[in-house]
Backbone as CSV, one residue per row, in Angstrom:
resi,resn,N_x,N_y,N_z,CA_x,CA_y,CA_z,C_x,C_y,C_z
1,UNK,247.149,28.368,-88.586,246.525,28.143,-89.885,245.152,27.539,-89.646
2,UNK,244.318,28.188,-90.457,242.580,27.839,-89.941,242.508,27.003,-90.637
3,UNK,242.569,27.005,-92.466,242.000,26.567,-93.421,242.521,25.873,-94.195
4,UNK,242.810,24.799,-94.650,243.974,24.238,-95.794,242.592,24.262,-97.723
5,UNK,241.577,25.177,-96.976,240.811,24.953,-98.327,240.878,26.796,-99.075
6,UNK,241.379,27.704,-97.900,241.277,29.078,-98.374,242.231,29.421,-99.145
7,UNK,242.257,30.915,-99.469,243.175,31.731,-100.576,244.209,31.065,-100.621
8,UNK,244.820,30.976,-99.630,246.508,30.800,-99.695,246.612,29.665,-100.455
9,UNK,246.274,28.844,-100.320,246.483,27.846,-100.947,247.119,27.744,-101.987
10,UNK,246.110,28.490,-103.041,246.566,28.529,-104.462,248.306,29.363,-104.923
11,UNK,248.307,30.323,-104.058,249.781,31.071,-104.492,250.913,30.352,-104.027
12,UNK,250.692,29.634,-102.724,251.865,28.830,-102.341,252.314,27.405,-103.015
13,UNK,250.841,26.848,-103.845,250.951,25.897,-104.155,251.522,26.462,-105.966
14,UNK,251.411,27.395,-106.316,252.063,28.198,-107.456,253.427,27.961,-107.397
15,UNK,253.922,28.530,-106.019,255.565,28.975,-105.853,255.781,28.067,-105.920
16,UNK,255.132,26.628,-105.452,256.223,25.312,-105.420,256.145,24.538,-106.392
17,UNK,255.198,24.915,-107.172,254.820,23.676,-108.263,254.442,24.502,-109.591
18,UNK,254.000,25.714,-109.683,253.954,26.508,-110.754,255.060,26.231,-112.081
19,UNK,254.962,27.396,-112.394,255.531,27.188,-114.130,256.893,27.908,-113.468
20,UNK,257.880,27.312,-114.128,259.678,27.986,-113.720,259.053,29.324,-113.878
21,UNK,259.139,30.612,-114.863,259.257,31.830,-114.445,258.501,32.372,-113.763
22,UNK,257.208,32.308,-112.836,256.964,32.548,-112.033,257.340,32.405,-110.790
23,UNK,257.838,31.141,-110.709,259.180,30.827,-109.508,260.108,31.902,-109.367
24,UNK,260.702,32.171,-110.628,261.802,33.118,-111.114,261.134,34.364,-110.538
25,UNK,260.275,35.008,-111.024,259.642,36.395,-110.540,259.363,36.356,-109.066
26,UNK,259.178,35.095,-108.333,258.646,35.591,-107.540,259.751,35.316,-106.463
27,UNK,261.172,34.313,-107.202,261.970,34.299,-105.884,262.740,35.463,-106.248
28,UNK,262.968,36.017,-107.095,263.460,37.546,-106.956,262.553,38.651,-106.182
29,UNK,261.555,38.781,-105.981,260.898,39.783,-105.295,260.796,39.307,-104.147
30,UNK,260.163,38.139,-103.405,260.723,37.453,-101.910,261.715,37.430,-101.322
31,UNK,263.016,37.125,-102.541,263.989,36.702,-102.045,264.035,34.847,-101.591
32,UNK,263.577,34.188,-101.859,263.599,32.928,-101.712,264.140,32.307,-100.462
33,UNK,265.797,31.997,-100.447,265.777,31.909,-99.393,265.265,32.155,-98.038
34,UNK,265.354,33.686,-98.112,265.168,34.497,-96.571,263.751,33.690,-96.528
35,UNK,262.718,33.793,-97.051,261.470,33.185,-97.218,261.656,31.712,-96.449
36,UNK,262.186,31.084,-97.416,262.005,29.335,-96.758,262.597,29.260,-95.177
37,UNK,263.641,30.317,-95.071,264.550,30.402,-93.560,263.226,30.377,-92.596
38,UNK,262.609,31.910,-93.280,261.500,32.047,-91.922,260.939,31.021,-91.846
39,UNK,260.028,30.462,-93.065,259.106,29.129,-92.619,259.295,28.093,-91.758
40,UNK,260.927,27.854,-91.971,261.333,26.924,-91.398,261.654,27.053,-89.788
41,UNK,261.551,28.726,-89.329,261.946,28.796,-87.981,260.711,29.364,-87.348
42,UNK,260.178,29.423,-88.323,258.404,30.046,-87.394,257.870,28.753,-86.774
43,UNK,256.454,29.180,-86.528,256.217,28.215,-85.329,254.422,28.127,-85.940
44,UNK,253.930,27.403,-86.714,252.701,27.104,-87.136,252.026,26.441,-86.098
45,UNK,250.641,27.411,-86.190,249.785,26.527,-84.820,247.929,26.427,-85.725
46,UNK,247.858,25.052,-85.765,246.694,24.338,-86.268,245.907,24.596,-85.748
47,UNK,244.368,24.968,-86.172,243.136,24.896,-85.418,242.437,23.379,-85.244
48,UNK,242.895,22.188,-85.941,242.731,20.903,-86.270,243.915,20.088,-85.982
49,UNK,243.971,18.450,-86.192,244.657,17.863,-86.693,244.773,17.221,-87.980
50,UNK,243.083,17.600,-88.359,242.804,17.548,-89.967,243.699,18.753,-90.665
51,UNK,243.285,19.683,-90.131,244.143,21.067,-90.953,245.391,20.846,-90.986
52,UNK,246.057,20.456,-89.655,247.897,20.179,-89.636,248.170,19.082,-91.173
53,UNK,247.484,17.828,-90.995,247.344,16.445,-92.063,247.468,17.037,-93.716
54,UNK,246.261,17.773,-93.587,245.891,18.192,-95.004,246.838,19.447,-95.812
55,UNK,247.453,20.427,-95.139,248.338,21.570,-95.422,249.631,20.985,-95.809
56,UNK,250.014,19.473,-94.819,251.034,18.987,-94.872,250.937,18.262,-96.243
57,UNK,249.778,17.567,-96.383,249.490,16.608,-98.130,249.526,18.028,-99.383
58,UNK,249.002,18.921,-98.824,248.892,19.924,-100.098,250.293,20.715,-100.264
59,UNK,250.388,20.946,-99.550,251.754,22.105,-99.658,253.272,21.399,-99.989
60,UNK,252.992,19.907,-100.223,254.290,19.194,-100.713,255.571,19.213,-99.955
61,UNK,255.171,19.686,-98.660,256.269,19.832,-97.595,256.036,19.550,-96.235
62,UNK,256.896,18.922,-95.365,256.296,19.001,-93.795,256.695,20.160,-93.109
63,UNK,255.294,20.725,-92.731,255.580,21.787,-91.802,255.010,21.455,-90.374
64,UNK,256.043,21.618,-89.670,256.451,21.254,-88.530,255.683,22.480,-87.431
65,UNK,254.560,21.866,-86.735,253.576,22.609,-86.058,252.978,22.063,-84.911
66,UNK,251.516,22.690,-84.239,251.168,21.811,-83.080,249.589,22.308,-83.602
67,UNK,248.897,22.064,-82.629,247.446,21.848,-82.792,246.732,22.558,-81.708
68,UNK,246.217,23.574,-81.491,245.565,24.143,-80.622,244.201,24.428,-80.983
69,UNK,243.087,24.019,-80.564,241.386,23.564,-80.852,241.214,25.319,-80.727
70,UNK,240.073,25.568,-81.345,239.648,26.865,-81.322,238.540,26.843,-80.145
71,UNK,238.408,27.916,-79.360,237.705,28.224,-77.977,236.061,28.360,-78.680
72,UNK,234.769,28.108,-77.959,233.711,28.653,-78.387,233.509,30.480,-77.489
73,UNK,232.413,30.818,-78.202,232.512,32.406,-77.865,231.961,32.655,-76.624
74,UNK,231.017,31.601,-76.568,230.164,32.395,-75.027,230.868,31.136,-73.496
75,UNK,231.971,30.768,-74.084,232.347,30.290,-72.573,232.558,31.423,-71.692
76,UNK,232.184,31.204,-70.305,232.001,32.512,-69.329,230.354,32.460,-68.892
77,UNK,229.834,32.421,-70.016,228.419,32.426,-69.715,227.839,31.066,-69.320
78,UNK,227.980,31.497,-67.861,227.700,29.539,-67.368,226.285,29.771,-66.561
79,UNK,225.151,31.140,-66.689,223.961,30.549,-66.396,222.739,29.974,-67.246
80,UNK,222.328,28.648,-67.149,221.216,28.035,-68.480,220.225,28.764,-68.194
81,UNK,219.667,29.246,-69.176,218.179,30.214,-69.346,217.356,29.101,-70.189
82,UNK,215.618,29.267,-70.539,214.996,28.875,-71.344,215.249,30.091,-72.219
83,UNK,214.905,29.046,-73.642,214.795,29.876,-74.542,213.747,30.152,-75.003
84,UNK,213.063,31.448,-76.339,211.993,31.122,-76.016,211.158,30.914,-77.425
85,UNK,211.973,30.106,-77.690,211.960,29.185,-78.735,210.876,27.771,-78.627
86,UNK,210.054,27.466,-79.107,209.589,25.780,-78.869,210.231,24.978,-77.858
87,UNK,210.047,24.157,-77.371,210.660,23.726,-76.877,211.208,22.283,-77.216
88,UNK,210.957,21.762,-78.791,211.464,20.989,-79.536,211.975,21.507,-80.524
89,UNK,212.770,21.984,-80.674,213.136,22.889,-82.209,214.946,22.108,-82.230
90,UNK,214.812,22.295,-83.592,216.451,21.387,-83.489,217.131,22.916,-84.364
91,UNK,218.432,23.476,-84.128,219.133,24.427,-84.250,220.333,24.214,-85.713
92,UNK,220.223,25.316,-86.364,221.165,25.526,-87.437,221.897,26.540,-87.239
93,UNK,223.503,26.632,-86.860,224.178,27.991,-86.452,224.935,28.252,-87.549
94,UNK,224.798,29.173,-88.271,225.598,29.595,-89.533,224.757,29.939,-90.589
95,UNK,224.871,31.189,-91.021,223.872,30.934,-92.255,224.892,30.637,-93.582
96,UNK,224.141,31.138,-94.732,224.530,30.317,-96.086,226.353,31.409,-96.698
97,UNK,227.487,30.974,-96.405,228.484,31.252,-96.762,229.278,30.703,-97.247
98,UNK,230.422,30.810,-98.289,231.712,29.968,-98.196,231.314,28.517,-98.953
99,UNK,231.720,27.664,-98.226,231.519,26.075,-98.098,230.125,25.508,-97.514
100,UNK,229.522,26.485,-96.590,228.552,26.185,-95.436,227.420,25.964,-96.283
101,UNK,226.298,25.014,-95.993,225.206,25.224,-97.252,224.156,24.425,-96.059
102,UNK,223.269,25.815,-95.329,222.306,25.253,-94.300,221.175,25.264,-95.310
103,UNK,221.097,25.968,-96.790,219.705,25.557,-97.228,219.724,24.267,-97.744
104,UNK,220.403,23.234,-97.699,220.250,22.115,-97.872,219.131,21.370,-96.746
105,UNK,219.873,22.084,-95.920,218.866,21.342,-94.571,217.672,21.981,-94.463
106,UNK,217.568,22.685,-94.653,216.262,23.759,-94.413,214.884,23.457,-95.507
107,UNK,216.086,22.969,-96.523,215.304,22.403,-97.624,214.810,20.774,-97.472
108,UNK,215.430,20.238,-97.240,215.269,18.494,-96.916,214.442,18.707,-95.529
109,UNK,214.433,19.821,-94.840,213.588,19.721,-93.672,212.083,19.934,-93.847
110,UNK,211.745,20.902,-94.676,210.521,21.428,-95.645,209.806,20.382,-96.271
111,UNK,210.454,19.674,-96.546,209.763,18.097,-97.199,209.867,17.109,-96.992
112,UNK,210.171,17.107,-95.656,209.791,15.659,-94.697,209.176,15.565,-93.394
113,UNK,208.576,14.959,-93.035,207.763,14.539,-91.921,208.826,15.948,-91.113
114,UNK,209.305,15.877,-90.758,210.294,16.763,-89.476,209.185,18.220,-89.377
115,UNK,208.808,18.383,-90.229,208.286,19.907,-90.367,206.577,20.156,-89.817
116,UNK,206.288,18.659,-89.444,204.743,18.395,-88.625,205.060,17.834,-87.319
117,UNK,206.442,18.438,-86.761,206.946,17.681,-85.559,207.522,18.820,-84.696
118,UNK,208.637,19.065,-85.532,209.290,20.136,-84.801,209.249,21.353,-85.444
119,UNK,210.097,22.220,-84.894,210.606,23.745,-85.314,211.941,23.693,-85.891
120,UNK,212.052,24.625,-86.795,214.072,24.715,-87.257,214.222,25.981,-87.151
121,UNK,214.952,25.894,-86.205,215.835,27.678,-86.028,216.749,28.049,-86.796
122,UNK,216.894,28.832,-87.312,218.368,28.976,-88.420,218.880,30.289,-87.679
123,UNK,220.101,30.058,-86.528,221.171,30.976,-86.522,221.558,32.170,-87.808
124,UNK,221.767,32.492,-88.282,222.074,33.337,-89.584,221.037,33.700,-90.922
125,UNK,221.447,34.007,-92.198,220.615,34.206,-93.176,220.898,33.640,-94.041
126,UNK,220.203,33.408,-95.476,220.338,31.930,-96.326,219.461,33.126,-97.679
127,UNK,220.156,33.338,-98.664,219.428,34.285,-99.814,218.051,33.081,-99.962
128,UNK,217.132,34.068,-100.034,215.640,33.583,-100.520,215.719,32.681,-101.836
129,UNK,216.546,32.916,-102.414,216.503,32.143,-103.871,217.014,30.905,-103.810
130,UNK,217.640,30.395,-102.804,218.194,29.465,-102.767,217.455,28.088,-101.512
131,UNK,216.237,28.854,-101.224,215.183,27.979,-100.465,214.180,27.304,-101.357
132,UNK,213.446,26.700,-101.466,212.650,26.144,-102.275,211.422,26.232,-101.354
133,UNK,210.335,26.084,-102.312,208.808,26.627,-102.298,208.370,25.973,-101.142
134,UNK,208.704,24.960,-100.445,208.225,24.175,-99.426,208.840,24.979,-98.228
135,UNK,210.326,25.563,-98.373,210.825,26.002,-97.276,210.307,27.285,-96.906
136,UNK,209.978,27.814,-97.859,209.118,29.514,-97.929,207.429,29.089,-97.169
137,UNK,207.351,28.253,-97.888,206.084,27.788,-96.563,205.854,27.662,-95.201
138,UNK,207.142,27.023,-95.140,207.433,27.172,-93.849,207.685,28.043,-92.797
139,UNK,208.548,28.896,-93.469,208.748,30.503,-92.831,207.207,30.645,-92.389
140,UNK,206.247,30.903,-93.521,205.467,31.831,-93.180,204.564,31.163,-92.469
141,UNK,204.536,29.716,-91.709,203.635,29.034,-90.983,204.569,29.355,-89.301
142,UNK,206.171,29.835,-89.730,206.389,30.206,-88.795,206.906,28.620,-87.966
143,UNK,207.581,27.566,-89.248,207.640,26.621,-88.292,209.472,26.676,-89.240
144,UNK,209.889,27.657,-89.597,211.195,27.907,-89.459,211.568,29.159,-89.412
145,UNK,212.316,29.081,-88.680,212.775,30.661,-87.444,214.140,30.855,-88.416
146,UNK,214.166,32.329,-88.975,215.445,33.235,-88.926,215.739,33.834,-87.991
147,UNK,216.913,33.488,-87.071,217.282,34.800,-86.337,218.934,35.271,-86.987
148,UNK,219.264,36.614,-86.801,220.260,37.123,-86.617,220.719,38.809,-85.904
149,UNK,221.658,38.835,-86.145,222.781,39.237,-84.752,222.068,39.114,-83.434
150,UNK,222.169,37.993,-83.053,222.090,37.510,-81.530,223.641,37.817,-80.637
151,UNK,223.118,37.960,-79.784,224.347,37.964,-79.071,224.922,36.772,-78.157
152,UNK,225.642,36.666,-77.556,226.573,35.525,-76.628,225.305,34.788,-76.121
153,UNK,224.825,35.367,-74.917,223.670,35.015,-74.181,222.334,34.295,-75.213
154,UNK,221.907,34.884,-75.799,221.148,34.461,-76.723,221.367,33.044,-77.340
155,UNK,222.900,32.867,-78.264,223.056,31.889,-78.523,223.626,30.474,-77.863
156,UNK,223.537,30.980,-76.579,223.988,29.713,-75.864,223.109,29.320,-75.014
157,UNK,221.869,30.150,-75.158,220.652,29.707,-74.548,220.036,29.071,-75.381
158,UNK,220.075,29.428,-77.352,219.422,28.656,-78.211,219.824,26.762,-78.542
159,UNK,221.220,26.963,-77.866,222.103,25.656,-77.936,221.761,25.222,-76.965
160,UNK,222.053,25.215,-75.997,221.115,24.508,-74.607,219.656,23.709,-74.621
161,UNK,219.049,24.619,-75.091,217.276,24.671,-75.033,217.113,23.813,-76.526
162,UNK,218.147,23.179,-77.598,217.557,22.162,-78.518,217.575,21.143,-78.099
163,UNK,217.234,20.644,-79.570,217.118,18.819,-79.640,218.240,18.758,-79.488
164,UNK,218.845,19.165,-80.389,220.261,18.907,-81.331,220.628,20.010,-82.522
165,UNK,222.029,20.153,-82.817,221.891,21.404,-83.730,222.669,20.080,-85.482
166,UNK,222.296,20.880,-86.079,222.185,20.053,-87.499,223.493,21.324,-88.653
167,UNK,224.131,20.253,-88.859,225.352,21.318,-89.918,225.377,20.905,-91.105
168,UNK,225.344,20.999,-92.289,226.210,20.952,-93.239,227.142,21.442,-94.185
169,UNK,228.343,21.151,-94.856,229.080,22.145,-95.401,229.845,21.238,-96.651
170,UNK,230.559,21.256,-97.116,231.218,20.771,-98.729,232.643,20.322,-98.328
171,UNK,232.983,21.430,-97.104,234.250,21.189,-96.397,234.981,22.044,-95.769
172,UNK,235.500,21.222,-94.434,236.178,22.556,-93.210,237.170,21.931,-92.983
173,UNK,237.800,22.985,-92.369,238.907,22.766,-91.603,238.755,22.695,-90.200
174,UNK,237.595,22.969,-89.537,237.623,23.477,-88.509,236.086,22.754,-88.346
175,UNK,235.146,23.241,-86.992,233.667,23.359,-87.362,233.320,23.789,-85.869
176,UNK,233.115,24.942,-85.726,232.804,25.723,-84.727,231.332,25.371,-84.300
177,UNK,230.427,25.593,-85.048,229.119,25.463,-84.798,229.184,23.539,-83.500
178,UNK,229.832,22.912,-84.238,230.023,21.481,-83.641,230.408,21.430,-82.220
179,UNK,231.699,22.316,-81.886,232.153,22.202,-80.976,231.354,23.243,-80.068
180,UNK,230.505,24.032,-80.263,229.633,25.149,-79.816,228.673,24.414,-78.925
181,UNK,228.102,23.082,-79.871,226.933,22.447,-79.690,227.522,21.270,-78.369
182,UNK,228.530,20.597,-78.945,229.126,19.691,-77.429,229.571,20.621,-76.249
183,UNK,230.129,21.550,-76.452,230.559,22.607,-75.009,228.693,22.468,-74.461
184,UNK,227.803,22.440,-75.138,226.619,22.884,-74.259,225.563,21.644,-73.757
185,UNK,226.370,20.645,-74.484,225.848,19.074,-73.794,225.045,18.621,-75.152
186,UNK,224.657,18.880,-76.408,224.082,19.106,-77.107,224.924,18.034,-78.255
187,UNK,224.097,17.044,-78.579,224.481,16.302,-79.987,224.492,16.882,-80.938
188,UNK,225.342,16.566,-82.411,225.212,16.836,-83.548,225.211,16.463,-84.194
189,UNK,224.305,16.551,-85.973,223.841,15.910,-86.639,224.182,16.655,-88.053
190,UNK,225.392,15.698,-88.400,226.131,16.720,-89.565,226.586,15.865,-90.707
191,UNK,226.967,16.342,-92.123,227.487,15.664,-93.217,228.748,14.867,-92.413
192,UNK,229.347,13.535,-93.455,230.363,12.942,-92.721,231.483,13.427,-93.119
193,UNK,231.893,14.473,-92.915,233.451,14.885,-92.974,234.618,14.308,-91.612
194,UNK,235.591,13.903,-92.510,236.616,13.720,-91.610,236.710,14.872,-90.236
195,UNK,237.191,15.911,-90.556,237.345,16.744,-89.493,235.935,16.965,-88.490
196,UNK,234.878,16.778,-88.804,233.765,16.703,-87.551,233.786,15.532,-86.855
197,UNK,234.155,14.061,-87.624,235.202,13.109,-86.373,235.532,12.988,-85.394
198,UNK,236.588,14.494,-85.635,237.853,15.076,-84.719,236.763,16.159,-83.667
199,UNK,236.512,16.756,-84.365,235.607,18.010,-83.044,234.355,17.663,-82.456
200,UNK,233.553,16.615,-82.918,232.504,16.205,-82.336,232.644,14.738,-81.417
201,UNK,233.622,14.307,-82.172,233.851,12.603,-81.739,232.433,12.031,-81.807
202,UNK,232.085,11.242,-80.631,231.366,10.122,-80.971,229.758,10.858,-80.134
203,UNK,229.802,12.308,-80.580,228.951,12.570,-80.198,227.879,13.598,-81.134
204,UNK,228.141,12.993,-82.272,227.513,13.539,-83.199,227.169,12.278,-84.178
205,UNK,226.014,12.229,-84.808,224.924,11.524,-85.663,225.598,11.901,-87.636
206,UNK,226.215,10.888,-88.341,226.659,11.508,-89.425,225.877,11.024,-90.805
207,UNK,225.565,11.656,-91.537,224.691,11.337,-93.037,225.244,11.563,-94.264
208,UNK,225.665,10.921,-95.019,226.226,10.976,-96.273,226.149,12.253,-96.806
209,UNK,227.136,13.133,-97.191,227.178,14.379,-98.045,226.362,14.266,-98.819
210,UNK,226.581,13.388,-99.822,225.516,13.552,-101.184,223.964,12.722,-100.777
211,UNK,224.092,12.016,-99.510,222.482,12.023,-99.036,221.835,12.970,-98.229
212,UNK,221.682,14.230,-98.494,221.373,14.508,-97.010,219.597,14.120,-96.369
213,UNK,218.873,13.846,-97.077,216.707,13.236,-96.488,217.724,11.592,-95.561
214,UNK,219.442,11.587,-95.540,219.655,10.726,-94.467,219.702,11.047,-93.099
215,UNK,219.192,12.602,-92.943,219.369,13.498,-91.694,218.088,12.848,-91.185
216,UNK,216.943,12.826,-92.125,215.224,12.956,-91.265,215.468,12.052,-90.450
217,UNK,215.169,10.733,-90.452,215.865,9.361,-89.510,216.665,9.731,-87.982
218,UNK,217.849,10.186,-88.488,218.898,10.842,-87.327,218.220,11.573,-86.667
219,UNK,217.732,12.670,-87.068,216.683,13.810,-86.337,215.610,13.111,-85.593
220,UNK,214.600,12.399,-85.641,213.788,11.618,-84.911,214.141,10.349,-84.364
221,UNK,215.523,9.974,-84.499,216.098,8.904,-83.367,216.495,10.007,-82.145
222,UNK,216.914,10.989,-82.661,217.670,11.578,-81.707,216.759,12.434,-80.507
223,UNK,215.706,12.845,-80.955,214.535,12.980,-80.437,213.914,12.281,-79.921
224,UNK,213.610,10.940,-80.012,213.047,9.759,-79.306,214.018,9.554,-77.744
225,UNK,215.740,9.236,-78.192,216.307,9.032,-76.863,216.532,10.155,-76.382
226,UNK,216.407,11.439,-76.398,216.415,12.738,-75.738,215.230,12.695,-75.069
227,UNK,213.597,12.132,-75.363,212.636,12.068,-74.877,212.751,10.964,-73.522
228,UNK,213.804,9.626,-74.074,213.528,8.326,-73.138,214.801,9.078,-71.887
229,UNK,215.969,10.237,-71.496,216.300,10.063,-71.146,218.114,9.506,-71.730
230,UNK,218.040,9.224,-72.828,219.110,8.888,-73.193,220.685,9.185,-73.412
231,UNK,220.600,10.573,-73.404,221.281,11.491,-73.859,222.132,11.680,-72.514
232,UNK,222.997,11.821,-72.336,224.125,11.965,-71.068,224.722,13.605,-71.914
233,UNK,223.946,14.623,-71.399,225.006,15.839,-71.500,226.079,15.940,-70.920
234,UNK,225.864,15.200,-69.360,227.122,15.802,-68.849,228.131,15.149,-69.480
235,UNK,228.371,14.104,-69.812,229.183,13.433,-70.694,230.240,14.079,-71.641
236,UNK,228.839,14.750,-72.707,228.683,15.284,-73.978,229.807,16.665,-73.185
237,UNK,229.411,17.324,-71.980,229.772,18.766,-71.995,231.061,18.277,-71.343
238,UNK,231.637,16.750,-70.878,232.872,16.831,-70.388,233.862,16.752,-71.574
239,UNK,233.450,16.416,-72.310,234.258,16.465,-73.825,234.172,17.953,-74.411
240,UNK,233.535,18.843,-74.182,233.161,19.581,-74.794,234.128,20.593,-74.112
241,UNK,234.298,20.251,-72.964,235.269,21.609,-72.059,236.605,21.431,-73.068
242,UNK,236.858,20.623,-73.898,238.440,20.856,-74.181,238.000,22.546,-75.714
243,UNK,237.164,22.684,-75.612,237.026,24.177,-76.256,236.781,25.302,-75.413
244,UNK,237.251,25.488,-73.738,236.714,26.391,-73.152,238.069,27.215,-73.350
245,UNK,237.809,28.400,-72.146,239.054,29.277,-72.907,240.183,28.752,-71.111
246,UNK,239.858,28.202,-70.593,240.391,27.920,-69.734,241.549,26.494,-70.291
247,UNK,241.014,25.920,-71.025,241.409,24.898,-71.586,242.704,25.564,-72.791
248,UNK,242.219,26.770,-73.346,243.002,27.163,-74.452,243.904,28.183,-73.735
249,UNK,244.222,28.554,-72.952,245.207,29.236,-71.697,245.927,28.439,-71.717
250,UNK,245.755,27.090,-71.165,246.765,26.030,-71.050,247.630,26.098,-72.451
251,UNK,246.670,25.837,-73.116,248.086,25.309,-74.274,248.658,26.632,-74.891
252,UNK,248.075,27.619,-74.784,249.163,28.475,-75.398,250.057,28.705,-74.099
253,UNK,250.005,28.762,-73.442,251.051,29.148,-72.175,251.823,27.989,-72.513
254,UNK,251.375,26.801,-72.323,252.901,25.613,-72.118,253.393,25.525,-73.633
255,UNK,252.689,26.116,-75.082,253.221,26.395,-76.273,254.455,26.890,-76.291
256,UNK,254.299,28.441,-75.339,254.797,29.677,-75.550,255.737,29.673,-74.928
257,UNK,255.586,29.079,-73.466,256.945,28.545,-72.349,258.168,27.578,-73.397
């Protein structure tokens, strides 16, 4: 289970708590029992321990599961390239979907000091309408980068070669971009959600959801001790191996045994 915020949610949380004849309709077409049997003998595997926590508070039942971290994509690719990108540019991986909302940042980046300093790369695409007049400026001064469909190589050379990569979202279950950024030695600088806690630990910089101009600050501390030396990747990337796929072999094998 990835998500305790997607589709499912709503129909399961129907069957158990809905109005009686929909119960009725729907444990006649399931079959009810046979239903709860399987749940109860299947074998649920978490991408979180937030996701396991939260499915368990919503779904009004304990379901009895384990926790296996999701792998990043370009493990394998273990030679560092320059990128050829600035060579201060701080990284946004995801464009505008779902929960994910990078024109927040793109926007708070457009109108603060950050934008006479550095570069912002934006991994993905973000509809034009939803940038504001400062951020469209920016594009066209060329001091914020769209890229998309990059491939493996590409993006783990763009993660390497930042400051730091910068996220925000409303809410996950998961946060790939995070754990993308520590596999590559790389801090992160994201809204404070519980679950980035869990996948970044104490190696990510956090700013109030409903503040985000609390990023500018974070962004130029984090830049200052990346300049003095401060920053211990290898550190950062020994925490970061628990997303390699060597790491995720293990646990499904001793899962599955």
């Amino acid at each position: 289970m990835h998500d305790p915020f997607g589709p499912h949610y709503h129909w399961i949380v129907s069957f158990f708590r809905g109005h009686g004849k929909l119960k009725l309709r729907l444990a006649r077409s399931l079959r009810t029992k046979a239903l709860m049997s399987a749940i109860t003998r299947s074998l649920f595997v978490f991408n979180s321990e937030y996701t396991y926590k939260k499915c368990q508070q919503l779904y009004g039942h304990v379901l009895k599961g384990t926790v296996i971290y999701s792998m990043v994509q370009f493990d394998g690719l273990s030679i560092r390239s320059r990128s050829n990108a600035s060579s201060r540019y701080f990284l946004i991986i995801g464009g505008s979907r779902q929960r994910k909302k990078p024109e927040i940042i793109v926007n708070v980046w457009s109108k603060s000091e950050l934008k006479n300093i550095f570069e912002l790369v934006i991994i993905g695409s973000i509809p034009s309408q939803l940038l504001s007049e400062e951020s469209h400026q920016q594009m066209t001064l060329g001091k914020v980068k769209f890229m998309d469909g990059i491939d493996g190589y590409e993006l783990k050379s763009l993660v390497e070669n930042c400051v730091a990569t910068i996220f925000y979202s409303l809410g996950e279950g998961w946060g790939q971009p995070l754990a993308e950024s520590v596999f590559c030695g790389k801090p992160v600088i994201c809204n404070d959600l519980e679950v980035f806690h869990e996948v970044a630990n104490g190696f990510a910089e956090y700013f109030p959801s409903n503040s985000p101009f609390d990023l500018v600050p974070i962004a130029i501390r984090i830049n200052r001790m990346n300049f003095d030396g401060l920053i211990d990747e290898k550190e950062i990337i020994e925490f970061g191996n628990r997303y390699s796929l060597e790491k995720l072999k293990k646990d499904w094998t001793k899962l599955l045994d």
